[in-house]
C-alpha positions as semicolon CSV with decimal commas, in nm:
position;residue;x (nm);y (nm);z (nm)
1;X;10,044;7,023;12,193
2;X;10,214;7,213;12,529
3;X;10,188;7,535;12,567
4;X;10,490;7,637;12,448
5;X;10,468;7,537;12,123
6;X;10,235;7,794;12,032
7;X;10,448;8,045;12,108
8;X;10,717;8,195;11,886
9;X;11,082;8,215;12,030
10;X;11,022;8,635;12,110
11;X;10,644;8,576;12,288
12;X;10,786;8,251;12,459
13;X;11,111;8,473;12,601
14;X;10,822;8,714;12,711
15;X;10,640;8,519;12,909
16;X;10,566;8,664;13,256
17;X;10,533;8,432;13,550
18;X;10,354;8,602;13,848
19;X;10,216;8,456;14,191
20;X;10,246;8,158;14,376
21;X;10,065;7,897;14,621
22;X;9,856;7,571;14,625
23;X;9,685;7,433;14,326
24;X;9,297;7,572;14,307
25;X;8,997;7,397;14,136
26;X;8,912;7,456;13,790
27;X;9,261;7,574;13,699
28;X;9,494;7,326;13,558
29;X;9,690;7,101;13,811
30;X;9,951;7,296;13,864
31;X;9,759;7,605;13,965
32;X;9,829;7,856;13,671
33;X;9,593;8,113;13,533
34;X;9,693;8,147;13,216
35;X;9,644;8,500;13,012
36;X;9,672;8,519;12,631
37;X;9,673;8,832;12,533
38;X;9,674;8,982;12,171
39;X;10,089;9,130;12,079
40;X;10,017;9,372;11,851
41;X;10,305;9,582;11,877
42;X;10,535;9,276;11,936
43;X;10,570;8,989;12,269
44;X;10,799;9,281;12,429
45;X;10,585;9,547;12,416
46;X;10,262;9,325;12,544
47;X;10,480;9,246;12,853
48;X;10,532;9,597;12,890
49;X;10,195;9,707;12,880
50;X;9,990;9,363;13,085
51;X;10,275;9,319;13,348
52;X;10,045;9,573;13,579
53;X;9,736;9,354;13,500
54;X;9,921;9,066;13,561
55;X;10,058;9,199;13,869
56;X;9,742;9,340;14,013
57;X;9,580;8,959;13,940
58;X;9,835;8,804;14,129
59;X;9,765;9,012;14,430
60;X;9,401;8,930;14,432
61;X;9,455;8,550;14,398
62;X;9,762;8,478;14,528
63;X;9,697;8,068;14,545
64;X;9,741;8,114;14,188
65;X;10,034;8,167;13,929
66;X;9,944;8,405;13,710
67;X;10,098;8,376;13,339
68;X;10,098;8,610;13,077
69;X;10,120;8,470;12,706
70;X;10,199;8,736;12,405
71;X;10,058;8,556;12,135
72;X;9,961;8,638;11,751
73;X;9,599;8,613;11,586
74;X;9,668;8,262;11,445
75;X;9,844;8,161;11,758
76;X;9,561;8,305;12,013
77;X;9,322;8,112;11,782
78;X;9,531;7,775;11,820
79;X;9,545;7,833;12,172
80;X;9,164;7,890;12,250
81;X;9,078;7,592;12,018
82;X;9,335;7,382;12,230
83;X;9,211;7,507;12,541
84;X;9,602;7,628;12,603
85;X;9,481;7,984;12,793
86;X;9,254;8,028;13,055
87;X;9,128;8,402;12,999
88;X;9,213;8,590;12,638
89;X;9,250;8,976;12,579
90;X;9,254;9,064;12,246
91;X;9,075;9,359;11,976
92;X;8,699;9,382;11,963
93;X;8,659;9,223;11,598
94;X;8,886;8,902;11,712
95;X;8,666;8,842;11,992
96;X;8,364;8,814;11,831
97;X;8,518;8,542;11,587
98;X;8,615;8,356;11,924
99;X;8,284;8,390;12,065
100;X;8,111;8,253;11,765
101;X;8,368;7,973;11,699
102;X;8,475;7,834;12,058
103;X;8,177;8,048;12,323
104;X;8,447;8,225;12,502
105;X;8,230;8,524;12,728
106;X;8,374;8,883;12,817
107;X;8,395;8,958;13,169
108;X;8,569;9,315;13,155
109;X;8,621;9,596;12,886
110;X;8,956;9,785;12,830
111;X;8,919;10,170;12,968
112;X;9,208;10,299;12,857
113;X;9,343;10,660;12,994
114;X;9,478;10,930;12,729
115;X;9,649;11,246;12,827
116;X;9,413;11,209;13,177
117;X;9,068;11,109;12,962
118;X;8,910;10,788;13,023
119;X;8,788;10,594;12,718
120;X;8,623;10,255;12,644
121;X;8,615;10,287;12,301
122;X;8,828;10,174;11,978
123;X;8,851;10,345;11,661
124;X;9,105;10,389;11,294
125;X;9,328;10,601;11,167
126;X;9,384;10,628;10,803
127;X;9,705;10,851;10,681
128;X;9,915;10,966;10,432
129;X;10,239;11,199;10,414
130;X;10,160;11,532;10,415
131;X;10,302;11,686;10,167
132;X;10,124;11,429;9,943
133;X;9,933;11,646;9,720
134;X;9,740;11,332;9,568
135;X;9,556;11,201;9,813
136;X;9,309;11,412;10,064
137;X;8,991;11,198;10,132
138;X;8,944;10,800;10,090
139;X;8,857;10,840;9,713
140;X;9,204;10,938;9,641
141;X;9,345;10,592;9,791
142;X;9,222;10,415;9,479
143;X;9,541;10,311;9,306
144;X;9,779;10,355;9,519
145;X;9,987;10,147;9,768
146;X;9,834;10,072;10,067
147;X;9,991;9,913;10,399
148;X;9,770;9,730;10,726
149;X;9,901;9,490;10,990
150;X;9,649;9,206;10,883
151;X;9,348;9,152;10,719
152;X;9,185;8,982;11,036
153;X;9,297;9,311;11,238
154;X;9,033;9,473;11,386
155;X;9,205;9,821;11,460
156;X;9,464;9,763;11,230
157;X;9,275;9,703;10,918
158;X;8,848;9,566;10,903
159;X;8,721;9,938;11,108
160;X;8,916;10,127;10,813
161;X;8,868;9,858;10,561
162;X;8,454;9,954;10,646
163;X;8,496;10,343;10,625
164;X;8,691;10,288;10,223
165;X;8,387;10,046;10,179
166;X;8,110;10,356;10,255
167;X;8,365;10,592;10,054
168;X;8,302;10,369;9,772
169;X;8,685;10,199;9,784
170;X;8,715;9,837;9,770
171;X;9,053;9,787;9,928
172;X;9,101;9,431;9,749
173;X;9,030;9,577;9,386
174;X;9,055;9,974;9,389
175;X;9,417;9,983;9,544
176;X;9,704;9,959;9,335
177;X;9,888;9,736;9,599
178;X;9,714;9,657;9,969
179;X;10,021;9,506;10,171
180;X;9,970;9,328;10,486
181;X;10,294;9,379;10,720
182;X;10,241;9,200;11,037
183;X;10,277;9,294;11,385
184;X;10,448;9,556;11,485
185;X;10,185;9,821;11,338
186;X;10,479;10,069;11,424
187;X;10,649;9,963;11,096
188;X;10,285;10,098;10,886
189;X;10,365;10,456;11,047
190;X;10,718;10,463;10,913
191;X;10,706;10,312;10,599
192;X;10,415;10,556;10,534
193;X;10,652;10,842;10,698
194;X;10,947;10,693;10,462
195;X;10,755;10,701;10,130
196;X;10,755;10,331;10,114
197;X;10,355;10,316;10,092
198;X;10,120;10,589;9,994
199;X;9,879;10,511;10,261
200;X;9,835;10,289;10,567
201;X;9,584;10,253;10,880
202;X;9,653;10,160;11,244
203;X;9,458;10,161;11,560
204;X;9,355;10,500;11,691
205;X;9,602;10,637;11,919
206;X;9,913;10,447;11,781
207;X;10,060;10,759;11,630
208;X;10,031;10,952;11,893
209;X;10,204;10,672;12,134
210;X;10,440;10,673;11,869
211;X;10,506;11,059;11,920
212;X;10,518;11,045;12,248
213;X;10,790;10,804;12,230
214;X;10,994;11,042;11,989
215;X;10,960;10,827;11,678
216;X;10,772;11,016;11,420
217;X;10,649;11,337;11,405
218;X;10,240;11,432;11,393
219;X;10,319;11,710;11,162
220;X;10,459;11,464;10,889
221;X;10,126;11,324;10,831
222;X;9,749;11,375;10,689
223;X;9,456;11,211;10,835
224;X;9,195;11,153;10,621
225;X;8,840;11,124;10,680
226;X;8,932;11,301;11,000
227;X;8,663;11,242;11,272
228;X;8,635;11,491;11,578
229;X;8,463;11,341;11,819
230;X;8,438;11,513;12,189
231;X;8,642;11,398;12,460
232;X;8,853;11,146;12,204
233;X;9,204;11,219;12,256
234;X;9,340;11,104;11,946
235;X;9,335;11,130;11,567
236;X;9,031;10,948;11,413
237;X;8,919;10,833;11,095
238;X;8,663;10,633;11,156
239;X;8,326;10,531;11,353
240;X;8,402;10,401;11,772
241;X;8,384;10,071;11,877
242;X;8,420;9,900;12,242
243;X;8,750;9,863;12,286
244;X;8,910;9,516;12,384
245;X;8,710;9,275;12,621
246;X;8,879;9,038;12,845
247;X;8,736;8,704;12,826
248;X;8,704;8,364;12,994
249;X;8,734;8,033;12,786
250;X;8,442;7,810;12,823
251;X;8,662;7,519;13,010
252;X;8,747;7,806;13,283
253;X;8,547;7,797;13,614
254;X;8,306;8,057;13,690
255;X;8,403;8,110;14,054
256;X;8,737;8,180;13,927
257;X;8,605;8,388;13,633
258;X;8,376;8,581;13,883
259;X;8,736;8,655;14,113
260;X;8,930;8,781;13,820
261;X;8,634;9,069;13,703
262;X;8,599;9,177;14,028
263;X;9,013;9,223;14,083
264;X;9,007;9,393;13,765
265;X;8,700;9,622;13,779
266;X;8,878;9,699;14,142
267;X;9,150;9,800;13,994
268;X;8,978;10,017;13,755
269;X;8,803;10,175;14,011
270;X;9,118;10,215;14,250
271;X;9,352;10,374;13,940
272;X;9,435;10,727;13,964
273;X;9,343;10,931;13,601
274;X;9,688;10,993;13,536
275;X;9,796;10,594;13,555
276;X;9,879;10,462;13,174
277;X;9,821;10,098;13,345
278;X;9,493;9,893;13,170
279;X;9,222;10,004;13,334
280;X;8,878;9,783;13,314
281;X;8,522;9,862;13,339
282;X;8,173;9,690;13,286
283;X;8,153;9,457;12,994
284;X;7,994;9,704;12,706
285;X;7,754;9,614;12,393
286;X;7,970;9,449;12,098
287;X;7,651;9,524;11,902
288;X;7,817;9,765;11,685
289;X;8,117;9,514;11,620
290;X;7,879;9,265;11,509
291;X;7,715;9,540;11,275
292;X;8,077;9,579;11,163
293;X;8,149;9,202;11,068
294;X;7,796;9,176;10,927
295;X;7,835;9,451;10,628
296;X;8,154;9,322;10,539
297;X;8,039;8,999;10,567
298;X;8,323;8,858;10,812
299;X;8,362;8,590;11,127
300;X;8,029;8,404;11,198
301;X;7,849;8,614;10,918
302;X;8,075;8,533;10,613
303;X;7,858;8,400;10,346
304;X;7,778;8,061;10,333
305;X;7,640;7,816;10,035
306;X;7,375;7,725;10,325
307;X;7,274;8,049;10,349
308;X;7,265;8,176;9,977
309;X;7,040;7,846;9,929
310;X;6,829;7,958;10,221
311;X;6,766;8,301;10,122
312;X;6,701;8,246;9,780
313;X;6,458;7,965;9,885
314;X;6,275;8,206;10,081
315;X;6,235;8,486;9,818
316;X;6,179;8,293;9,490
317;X;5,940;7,985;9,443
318;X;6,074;7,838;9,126
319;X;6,359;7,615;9,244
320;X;6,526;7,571;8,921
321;X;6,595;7,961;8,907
322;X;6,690;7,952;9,229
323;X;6,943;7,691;9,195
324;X;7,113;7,846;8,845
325;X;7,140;8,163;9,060
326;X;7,288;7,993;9,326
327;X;7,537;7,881;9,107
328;X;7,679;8,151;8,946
329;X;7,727;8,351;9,276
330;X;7,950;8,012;9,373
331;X;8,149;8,032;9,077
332;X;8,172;8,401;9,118
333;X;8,314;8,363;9,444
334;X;8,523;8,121;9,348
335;X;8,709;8,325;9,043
336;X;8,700;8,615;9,288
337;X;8,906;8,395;9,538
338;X;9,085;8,216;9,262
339;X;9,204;8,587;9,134
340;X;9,308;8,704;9,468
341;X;9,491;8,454;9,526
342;X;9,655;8,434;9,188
343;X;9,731;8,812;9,231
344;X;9,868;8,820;9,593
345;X;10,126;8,529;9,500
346;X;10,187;8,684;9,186
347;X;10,218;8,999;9,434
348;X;10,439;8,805;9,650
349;X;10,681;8,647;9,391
350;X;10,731;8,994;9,196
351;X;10,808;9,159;9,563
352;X;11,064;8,842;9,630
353;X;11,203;8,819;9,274
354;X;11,261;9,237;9,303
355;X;11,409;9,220;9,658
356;X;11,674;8,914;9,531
357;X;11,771;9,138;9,213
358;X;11,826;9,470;9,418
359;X;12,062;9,255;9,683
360;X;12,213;9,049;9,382
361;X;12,285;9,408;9,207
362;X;12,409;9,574;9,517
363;X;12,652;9,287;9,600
364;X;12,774;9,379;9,223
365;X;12,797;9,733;9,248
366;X;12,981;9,665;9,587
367;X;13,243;9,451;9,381
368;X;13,246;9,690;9,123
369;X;13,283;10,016;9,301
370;X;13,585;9,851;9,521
371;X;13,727;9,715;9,127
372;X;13,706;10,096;8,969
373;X;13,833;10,225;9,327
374;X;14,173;10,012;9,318
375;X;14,172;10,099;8,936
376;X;14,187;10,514;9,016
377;X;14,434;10,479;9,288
378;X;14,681;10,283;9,062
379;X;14,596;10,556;8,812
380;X;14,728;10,791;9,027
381;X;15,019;10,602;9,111
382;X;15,058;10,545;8,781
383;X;15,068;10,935;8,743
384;X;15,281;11,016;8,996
385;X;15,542;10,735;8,875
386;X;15,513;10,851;8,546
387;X;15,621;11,231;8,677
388;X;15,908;11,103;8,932
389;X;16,081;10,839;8,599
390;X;16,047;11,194;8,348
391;X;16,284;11,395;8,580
392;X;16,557;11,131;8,538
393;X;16,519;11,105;8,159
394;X;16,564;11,457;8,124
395;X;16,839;11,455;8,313
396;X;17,002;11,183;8,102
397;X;16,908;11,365;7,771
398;X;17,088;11,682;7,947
399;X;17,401;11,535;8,044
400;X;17,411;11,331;7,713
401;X;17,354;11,631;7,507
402;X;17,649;11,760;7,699
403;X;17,872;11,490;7,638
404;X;17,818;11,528;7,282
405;X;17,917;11,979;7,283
406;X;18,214;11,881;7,494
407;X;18,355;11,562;7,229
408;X;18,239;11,827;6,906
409;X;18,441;12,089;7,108
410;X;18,746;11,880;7,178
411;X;18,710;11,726;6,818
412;X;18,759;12,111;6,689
413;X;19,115;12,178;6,849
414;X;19,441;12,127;6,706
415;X;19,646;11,852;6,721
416;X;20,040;11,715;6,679
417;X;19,977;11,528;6,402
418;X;19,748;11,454;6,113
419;X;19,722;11,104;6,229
420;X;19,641;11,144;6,560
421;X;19,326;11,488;6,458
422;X;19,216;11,113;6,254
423;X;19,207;10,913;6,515
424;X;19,049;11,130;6,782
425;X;18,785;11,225;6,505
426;X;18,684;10,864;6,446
427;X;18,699;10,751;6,815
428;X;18,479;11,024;6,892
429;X;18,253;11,035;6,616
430;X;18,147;10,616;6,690
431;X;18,104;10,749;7,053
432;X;17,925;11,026;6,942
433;X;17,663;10,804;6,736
434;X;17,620;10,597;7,037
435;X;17,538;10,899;7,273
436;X;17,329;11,011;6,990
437;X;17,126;10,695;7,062
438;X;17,154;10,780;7,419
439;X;17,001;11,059;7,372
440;X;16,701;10,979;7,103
441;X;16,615;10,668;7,338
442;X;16,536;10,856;7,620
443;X;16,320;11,154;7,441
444;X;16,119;10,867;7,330
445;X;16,043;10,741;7,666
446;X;16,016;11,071;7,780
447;X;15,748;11,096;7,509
448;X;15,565;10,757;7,589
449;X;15,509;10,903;7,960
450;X;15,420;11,202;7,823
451;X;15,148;11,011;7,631
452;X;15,053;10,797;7,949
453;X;15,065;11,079;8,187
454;X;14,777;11,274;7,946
455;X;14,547;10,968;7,962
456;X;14,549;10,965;8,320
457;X;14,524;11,330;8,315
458;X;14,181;11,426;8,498
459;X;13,962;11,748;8,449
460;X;13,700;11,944;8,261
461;X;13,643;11,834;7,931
462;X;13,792;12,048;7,652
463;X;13,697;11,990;7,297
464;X;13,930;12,149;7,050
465;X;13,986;12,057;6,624
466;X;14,173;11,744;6,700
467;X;14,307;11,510;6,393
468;X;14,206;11,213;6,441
469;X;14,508;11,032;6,281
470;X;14,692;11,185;6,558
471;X;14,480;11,007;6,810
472;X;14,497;10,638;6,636
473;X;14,912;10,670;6,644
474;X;14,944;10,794;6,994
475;X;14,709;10,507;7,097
476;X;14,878;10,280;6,888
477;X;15,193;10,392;7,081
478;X;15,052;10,363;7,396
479;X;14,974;10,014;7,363
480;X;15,235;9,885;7,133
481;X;15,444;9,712;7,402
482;X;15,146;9,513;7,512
483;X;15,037;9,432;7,142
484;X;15,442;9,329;7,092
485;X;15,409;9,112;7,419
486;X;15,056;8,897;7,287
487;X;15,221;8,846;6,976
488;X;14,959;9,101;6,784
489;X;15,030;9,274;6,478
490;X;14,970;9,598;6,478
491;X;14,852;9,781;6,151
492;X;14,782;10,126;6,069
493;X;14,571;10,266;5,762
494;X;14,486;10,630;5,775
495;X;14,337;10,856;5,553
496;X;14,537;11,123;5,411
497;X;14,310;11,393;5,357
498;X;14,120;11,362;5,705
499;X;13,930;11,650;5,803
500;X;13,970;11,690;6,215
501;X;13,728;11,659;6,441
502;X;13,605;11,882;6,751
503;X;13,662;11,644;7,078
504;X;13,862;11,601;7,385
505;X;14,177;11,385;7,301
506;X;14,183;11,253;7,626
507;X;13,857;11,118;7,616
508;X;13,880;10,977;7,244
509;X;14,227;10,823;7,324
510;X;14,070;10,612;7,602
511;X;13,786;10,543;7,304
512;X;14,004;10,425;7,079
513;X;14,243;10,211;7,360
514;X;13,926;10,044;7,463
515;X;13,879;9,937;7,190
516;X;14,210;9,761;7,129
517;X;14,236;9,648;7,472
518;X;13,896;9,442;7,401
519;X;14,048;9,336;7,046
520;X;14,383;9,209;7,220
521;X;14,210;9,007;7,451
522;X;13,965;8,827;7,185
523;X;14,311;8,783;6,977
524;X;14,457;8,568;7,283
525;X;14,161;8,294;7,200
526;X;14,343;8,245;6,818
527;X;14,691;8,100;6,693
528;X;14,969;8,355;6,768
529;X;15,046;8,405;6,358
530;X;14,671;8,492;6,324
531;X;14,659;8,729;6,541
532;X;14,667;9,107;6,340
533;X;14,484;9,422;6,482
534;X;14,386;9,695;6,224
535;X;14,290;10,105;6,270
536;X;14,161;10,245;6,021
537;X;14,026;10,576;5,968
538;X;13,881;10,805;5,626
539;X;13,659;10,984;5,509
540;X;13,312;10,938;5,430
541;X;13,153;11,027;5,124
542;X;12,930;11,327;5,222
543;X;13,276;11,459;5,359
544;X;13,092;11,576;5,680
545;X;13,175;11,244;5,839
546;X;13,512;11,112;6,020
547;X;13,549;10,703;6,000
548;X;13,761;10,523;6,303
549;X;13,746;10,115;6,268
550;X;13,934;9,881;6,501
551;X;13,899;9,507;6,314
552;X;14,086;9,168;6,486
553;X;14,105;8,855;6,345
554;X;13,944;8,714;6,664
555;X;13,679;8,462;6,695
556;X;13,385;8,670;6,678
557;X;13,056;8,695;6,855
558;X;12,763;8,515;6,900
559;X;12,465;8,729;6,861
560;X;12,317;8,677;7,192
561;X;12,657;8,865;7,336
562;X;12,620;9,133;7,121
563;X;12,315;9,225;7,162
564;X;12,439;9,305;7,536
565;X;12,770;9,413;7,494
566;X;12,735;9,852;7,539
567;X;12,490;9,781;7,856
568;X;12,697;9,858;8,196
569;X;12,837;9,594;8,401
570;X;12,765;9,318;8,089
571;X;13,111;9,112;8,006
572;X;13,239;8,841;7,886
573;X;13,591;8,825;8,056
574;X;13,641;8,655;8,378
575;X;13,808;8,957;8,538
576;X;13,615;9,251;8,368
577;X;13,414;9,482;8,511
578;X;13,169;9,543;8,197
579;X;13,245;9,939;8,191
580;X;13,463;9,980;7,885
581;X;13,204;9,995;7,588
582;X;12,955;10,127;7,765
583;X;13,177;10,426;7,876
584;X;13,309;10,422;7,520
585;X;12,949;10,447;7,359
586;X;12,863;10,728;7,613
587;X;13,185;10,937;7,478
588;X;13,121;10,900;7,121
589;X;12,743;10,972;7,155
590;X;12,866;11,281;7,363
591;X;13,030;11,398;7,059
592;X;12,729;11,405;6,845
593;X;12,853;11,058;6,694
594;X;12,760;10,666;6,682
595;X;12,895;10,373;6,728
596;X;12,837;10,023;6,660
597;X;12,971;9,612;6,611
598;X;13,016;9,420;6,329
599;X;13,118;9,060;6,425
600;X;13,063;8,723;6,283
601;X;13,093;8,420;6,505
602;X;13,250;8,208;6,191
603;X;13,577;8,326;6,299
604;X;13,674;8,621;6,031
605;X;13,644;8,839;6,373
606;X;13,518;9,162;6,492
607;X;13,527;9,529;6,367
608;X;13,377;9,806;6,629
609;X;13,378;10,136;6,400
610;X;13,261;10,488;6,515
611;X;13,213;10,802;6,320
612;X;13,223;11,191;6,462
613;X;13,119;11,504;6,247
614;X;13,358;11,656;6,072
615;X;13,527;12,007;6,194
616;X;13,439;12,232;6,074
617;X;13,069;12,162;5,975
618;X;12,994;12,165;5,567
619;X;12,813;12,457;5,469
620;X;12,469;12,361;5,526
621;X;12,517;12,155;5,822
């Protein structure tokens, strides 16, 4: 495949371009020398960090185009295998893989310069918050959520992944959660930082990059198994490797190869102590990174049927024991794999399933929280209208009630005749009765306002010996026009010797108008002459006990609805927002009572009763 096919759409934007002149032999035709180099903090950041490598090679050979590739572990593997890249820099541990696999050679190993201190060497940092109080050394990570960049990182994951092996942690069983993010490794530091992991490890020096860039602070975090070594300039949790080798491909010509170590080794040489450029020196010993893979059992040493069969060969004579052993370690390895990979998909899926519920129940609080916030302001305009149409009822009550002194006046004084005094008296006394009307009609909208303007009414809560009867008629009231206009029948049967009840009559009015707003709109699903909405309230028989019931003739419930009918944001109307009960349950329970749903899906409907102790308590209580 080309080239730039391995590359994803950031790395192939990325791609740096330097140099120019004829075509040179053992490069590809068109003269390129092509540079993969390992993006761990992203194709941007690589480009940032190689351009003066890049640039310095395109100096030295200036026949040549120099291009730098920001590619990922699988894609720097793809590329080698394909012979795609002429040279490769990339982390210690990945380069031994390469060498084993494809006989790619190092040429030149990264010297990096911290803070004015020259270093060849690569280590881990393992960290926590600090004010974590649970974890302190690498014993304490069992359990608990742990984040690394990839398992195949060198830096990023297999130096630490060693150091939890000597503490006596296997990271794959002992964790609670081990979370591979990707590149960037930034996003470890933060979600560590943010308390969205417990733990995480990067490459040594990350942090402090990070710090010096202004992202995090130091001070947020603990480093554990903390490592002091002398003239290390950085935080350090583990044992020092060489850092990252730059490497030619086996296809790549020697001359060539021999041209590019000594430009770089140059430049190393040439580079002042204070320049943050890659600086190279004389290949190292990888000895210690092959110790590394070989006790964890990674890259060319990874454990091999072969190789059990060979061992066991050599240490045991009878073949037959040999083989059964052989055997069981297979099918050991294979549950082992088998449960990993059940458990990381298992992993996966829970972590996919949770993120789809928590943006499919924001999206519904969204809807919900815009539903309740056009709901208060009409209650408030609601209010307001309420206040501006009682002014002009008392008016009319005021000017009626005069109307009616100034006729009984004028009815009082004398007259010519006896005829006439009769005449006036019954003229006025039919207009009277009518102003009369006038009059009662407009205290009793006066009073329905009054009623509405309490419900809307907000403030503290203030519980007082309320009868309850009073509360079922003013409800009643309250909703009798919209009962009249759904063609309900509204019934009342109250208990005559009801004891009252200590509560907020705001709060049990809305109870009890929930209530029959729900039973309206089940009544709208039956023939209008069915339709008939009881209250009911009594008594109960220990007499410490007040009764409210609200029954329709509706057509029930099935029971897989009411099992779910008081949890928030359930419903069963198109338009609803699935607050009412569960609001209503809250206020009753708040008032040391309970309530509960009687409803059979026959069609004989459904009766939601609630009961609320007596005021005051019987002796005893």
């Amino acid at each position: 495949m080309p080239l730039p096919a391995l590359l994803r759409p950031a790395a192939l934007a990325c791609a740096l371009f330097l140099g120019s002149g004829a075509p040179a032999g053992g490069v590809t035709p068109e003269g390129e020398i092509r540079i993969g180099v390992l993006a761990f903090r992203g194709a941007e950041q690589a480009v940032e960090t190689w351009t003066p490598t890049v640039t310095a090679l395109a100096r030295a050979l200036p026949r040549h185009d120099v291009v730098l590739v920001p590619l990922d572990l699988n894609e720097m593997r793809e590329a080698v295998a394909e012979a795609q890249v002429d040279f490769v820099a990339t982390n210690p541990g990945h380069y031994v893989e390469l060498e084993a696999a494809h006989g790619i050679t190092r040429i030149a190993t990264l010297e990096t310069t911290d803070r004015g201190t020259p270093r060849a060497a690569v280590g881990s940092v393992i960290f926590t918050r600090a004010d974590n109080p649970a974890i302190r050394t690498l014993g304490d990570l069992k359990g608990t959520v742990f984040e690394a960049v990839d398992e195949r990182a060198f830096g990023g994951f297999q130096i630490a992944w060693r150091e939890m092996k000597a503490a006596g942690v296997d990271p794959f069983d002992d964790l609670d959660l081990l979370r591979f993010t990707g590149f960037p490794l930034d996003s470890i530091v933060l979600h560590v930082r943010d308390g969205l992991a417990d733990a995480g490890t990067v490459r040594a020096c990350l942090m402090e990059e990070m710090a010096a860039e202004g992202k995090i602070d130091m001070a947020d975090f603990r480093i554990l198994n903390s490592q002091p070594v002398a003239d290390f300039p950085c935080a350090l949790s583990s044992r020092l490797y060489p850092d990252w080798p730059f490497a030619k491909l086996r296809h790549t010509d020697r001359a060539l190869a021999k041209r590019v170590a000594i430009s770089l080794l140059r430049e190393g040489l040439e580079a002042s102590p204070a320049d943050r450029a890659p600086q190279w020196t004389v290949p190292l010993n990888y000895q210690p990174v092959h110790d590394l893979y070989f006790d964890l059992r990674l890259g060319p040493f990874a454990m091999e049927p072969g190789d059990v069969l060979a061992d066991m060969a050599a240490e045991y004579w009878e073949w037959p024991a040999a083989l059964a052993i052989l055997l069981l370690l297979a099918a050991a390895a294979h549950v082992r794999t088998e449960h990993m990979v059940t458990r990381r998909t298992a992993e996966l899926h829970a972590e996919m399933e949770e993120r789809r519920r928590a943006q499919e129940e924001a999206q519904l609080r969204l809807a919900e929280l815009a539903h309740v916030s056009r709901q208060s302001t009409m209650g408030e305009l609601a209010a307001g209208l309420a206040h501006e149409i009682n002014q002009p009822l008392a008016a009319i009550t005021n000017y009626a009630n005069g109307c009616i002194r100034r006729m009984e006046q004028q009815g009082a004084r004398p007259h010519d005749t006896a005829e006439g005094a009769l005449a006036l008296r019954t003229e006025n006394a039919e207009i009277l009765a009518a102003i009369r009307q006038i009059v009662a009609q407009a205290q009793r909208a006066a009073g329905i306002i009054q009623n509405i303007r309490a419900f809307l009414r907000k403030g503290e809560a203030a519980r007082t010996p309320i009868d309850m009867n009073r509360i079922l008629r003013d409800a009643a009231a309250l909703l009798a026009v919209e009962a009249r206009h759904n063609g309900v029948t509204l019934r009342l049967d109250l208990g005559e010797t009801l004891p009252d009840v200590l509560a907020d009559r705001v709060q049990l009015e809305q109870v009890v108008v929930n209530l029959m707003r729900n039973a309206i709109d089940a009544l709208k699903q039956v023939p209008e002459k069915e339709r008939r909405l009881d209250l009911r309230s009594a008594v109960e028989e220990d007499g410490a006990t007040v009764l409210v019931s609200v029954r329709d003739t509706g057509p029930g419930l099935p029971p897989e609805v009411r099992g779910h009918l008081f949890e928030p944001f359930f419903t069963t109307k198109a338009t609803g927002m699935g607050l009412g009960l569960s609001i209503s349950q809250n206020i009753v329970e708040n008032h040391g009572g309970r309530i509960g749903i009687d409803s059979d899906p026959a069609g004989t409907g459904t009766t939601v009763a609630f009961t609320l102790p007596a005021w005051p308590p019987a002796a005893g209580g």
